[in-house]
C-alpha positions in Angstrom: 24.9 -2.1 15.0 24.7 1.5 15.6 22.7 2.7 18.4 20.3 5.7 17.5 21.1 9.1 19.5 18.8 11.7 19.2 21.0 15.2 18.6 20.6 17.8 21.1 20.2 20.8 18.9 22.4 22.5 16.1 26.0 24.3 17.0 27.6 27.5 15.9 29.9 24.9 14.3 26.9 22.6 12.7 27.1 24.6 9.4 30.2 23.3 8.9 29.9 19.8 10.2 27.1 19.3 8.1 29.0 20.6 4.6 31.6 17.9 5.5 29.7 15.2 6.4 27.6 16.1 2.9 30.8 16.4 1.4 31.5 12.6 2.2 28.3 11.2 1.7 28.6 12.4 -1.7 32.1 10.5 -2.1 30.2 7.6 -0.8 32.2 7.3 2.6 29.8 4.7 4.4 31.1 5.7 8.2 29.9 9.0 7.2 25.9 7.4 6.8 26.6 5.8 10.1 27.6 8.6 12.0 24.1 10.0 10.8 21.9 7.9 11.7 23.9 8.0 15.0 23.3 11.4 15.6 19.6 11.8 13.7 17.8 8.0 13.8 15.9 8.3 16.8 14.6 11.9 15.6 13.6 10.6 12.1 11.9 7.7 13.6 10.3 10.2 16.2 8.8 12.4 13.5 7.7 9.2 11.7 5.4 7.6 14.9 4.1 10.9 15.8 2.8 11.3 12.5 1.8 7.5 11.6 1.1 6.6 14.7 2.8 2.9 13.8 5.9 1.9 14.8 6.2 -0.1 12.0 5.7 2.4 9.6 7.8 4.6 11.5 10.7 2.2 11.2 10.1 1.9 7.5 9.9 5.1 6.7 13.5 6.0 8.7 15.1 3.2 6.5 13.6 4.5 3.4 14.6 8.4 4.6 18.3 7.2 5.3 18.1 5.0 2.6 17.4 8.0 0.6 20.3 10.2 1.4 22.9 7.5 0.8 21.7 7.2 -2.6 20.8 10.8 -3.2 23.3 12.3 -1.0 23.2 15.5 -3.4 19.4 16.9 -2.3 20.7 18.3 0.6 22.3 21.6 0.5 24.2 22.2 3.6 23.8 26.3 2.8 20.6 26.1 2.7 19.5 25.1 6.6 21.0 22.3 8.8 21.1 18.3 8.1 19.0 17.9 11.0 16.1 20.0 10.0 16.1 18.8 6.3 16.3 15.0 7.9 13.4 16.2 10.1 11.4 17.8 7.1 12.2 14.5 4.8 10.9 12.0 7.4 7.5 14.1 7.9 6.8 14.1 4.1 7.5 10.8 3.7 5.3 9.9 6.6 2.8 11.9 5.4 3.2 10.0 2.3 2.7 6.6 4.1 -0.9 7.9 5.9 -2.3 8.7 2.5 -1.5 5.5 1.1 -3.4 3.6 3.6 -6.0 5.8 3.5 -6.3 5.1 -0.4 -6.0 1.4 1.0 -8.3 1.0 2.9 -10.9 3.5 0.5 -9.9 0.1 -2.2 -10.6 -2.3 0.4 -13.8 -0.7 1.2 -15.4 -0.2 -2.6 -14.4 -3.7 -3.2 -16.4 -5.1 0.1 -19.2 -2.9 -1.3 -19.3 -4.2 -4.9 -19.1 -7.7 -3.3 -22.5 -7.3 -1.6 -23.8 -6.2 -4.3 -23.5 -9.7 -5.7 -26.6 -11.9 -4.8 -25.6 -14.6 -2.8 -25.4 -17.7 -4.5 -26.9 -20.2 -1.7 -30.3 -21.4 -2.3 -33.3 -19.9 0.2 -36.7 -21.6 1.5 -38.5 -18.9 -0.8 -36.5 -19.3 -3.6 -38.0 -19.1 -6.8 -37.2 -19.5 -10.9 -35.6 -16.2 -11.1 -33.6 -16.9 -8.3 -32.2 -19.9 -9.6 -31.4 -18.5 -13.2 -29.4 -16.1 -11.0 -27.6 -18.2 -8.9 -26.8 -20.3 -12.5 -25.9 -16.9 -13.9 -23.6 -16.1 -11.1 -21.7 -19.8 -11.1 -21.7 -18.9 -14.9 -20.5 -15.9 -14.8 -17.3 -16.6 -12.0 -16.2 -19.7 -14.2 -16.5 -17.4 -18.1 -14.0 -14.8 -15.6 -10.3 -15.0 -17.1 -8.0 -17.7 -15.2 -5.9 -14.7 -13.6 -9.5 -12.8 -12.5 -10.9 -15.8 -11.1 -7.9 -16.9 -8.7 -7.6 -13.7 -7.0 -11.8 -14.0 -6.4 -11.3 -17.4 -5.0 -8.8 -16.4 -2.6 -10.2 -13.3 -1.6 -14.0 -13.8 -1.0 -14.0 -17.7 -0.8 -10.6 -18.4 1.0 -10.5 -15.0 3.1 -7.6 -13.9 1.9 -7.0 -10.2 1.7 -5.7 -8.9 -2.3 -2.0 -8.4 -0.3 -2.2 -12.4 1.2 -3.2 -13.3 -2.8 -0.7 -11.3 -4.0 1.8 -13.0 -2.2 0.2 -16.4 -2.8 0.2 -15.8 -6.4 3.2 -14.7 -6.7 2.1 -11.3 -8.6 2.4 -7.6 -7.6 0.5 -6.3 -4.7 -1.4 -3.8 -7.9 -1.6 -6.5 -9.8 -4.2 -8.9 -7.8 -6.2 -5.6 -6.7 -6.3 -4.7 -10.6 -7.2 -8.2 -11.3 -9.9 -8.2 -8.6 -11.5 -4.8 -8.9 -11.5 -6.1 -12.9 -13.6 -9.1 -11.7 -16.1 -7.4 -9.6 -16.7 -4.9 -12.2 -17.6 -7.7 -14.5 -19.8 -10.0 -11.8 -21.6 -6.6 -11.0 -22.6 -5.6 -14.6 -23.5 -9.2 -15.8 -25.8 -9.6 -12.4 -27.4 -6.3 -12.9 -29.3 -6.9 -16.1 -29.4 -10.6 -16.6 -30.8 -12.3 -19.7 -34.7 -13.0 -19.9 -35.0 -16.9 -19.8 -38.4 -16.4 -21.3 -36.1 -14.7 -24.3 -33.2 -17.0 -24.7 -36.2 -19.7 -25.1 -37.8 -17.5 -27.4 -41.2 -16.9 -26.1 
């Protein structure tokens, strides 16, 4: 395993080190990627935690930066600045990157918690009186007339405590998939709950 070693700085010489080792990451030479992350790991990673603040994140978004210029070695011009700064610039936007997506996360996670409380609660109450009971009926109605794929990812989330990732992974579906499928659901619960059907109607009184 190679042992990350923060560079000291660019050289007179870097220029030219960096066009060669470009040069043979473009050939695909694999000792070449090494020597890298040798010399710039521990700065990518730095860049990475001061900006996530995660270590975790940090250590994804290093393997997804190196990860990057194996595949792509051709997005780095050595002319136009050194390997180090353009490994430097690459980690912070991808970090950056990584922030924003939690933050739309969590924004999800949030709206979804919201439009579950907006769902009366099912449980029956000392005071609880004929409307409240055509809603509770409407609610149980309402979760089982959901589509199979809608309904499982409800279970798990609000009656097993899973979060939409942990169903996800339980029902072996994309992580967008189950918080498509759940958002989907809500919306539906929310709208049939809000203007429910006059019992005195459906009799038709």
């Amino acid at each position: 395993m190679v042992v990350p070693v923060e560079s000291t700085g660019d050289t007179g010489a870097q220029p030219t080190a960096d066009a060669e080792m470009h040069r043979r990451l473009v050939y695909g030479d694999g000792s070449a990627l090494a020597e890298v992350y040798a010399a710039y790991g521990g700065l990518v990673r730095g860049v990475a935690v001061r900006v996530t603040r995660s270590p975790a994140a940090a250590d994804d978004v290093a393997q997804e930066v190196f990860a990057h210029l194996w595949s792509r070695p051709y997005t780095y011009d050595a002319r136009r600045g050194s390997l180090r700064t353009w490994l430097s610039l690459l980690a912070h936007r991808r970090a950056v990157d990584w922030v924003r997506s939690e933050a739309r996360h969590r924004k999800a996670a949030a709206a979804d918690d919201s439009a579950l409380q907006a769902i009366p609660d099912a449980g029956p109450g000392p005071d609880e009186t004929v409307v409240d009971r055509e809603r509770s009926l409407l609610l149980h109605t309402a979760l089982a007339e959901l589509p199979r794929p809608q309904r499982e990812v409800v279970h798990l989330a609000y009656f097993a405590g899973r979060t939409y990732r942990q169903a996800a992974v339980e029902l072996g579906i994309p992580e967008g998939t189950a918080k498509t499928r759940l958002r989907t659901a809500l919306r539906t619960l929310a709208e049939t709950l809000a203007d429910p059907p006059d019992p005195a109607l459906e009799r038709g009184a």
